[in-house]
Structures are given as C-alpha cells and as structure tokens.
N, C-alpha and C positions, 0 to 999 in steps of 0.2 A: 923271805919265806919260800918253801919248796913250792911252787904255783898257786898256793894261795893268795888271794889279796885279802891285806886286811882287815878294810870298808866290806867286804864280804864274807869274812869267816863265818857268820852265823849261816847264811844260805848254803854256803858250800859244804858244812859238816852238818849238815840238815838234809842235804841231797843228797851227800853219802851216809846215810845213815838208813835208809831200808827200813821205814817207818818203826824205826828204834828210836823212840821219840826219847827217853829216859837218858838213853847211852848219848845222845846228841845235847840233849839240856844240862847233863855233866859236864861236858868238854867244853860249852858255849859258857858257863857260870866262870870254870875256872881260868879264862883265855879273860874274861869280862872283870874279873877277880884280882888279874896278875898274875896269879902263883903258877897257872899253866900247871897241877897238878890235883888229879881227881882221885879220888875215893869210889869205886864203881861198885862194889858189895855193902850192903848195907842188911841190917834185920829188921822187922817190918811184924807186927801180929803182936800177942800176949799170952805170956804161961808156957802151958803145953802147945798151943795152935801158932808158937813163934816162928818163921823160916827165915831165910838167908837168899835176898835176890843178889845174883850173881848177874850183874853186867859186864865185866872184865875181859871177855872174848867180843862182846859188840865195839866197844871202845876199841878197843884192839885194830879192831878192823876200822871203825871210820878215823882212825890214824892212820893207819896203814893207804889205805884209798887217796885218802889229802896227803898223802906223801910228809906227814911230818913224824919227825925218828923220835921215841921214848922211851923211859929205862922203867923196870918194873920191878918193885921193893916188896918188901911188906916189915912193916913196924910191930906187928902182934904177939906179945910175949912168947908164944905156944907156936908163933904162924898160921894163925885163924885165917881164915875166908877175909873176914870182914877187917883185916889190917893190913890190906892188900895196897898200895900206890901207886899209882901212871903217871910219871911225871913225863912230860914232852915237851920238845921244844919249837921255838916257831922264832928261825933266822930272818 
C-alpha cells in the first residue's frame, strides 16, 4: 500500500477525512468488504421533500490524502448522480 498500513486503514482514512464522517464510513465498509468500491451518492427523504447527498468530491479527496489511486465510473442508465462508482485500489 502507498503508506498506508493495513492494521490501520480505519484510523488513517478517519484522519484524513476532516470530520466527513459519512465519506470515511464508505471507504472503511468497502476496504472491510473486499470490493474496495463505494457508492458515495445516495437519495435519502420521500415524494416531493427527496434529495441527493453527494459525497463524491469528499471521497475524492480522503483517497487522494492516503495516496491510494481510483477510477471513477458510473453505471446509471441516464448517468444519474446516484450511479456514480470509486473504485480504488490498495497495493
């Protein structure tokens, strides 16, 4: 791993994370997971009062910080917000 240790990825992408506690419990589940690939947009609310949280630029960056490199997709028929992917890796 780019100076990561792996006995400590939860601390390390917790401290780079700038009390983005959301954008840090993505990265930590999917690392925890295997897949190493998060979903950062999500919709949230009902009806009319629905919105779209948009973590994808925090993620961004507590990758960027821990120095691990990721390709960014999105699967969404239309290319919605919310079919967004980060997948990264950790050599």
């Amino acid at each position: 791993m780019n100076s990561v240790n792996k006995t400590n990825f939860a601390k390390t992408v917790k401290a780079a994370s700038q009390n983005n506690r959301r954008a840090a419990r993505l990265i930590i589940e999917a690392y925890e997971r295997g897949t190493c690939i998060v979903r950062p947009n999500y919709t949230d609310g009902r009806g009319r009062h629905s919105f779209i949280n948009y973590n994808e630029d925090a993620v961004k960056r507590i990758l960027d910080t821990i120095g691990l490199s990721y390709n960014t997709t999105n699967d969404a028929p239309k290319g919605g917000a919310t079919g967004v992917l980060i997948a990264f890796t950790i050599q």
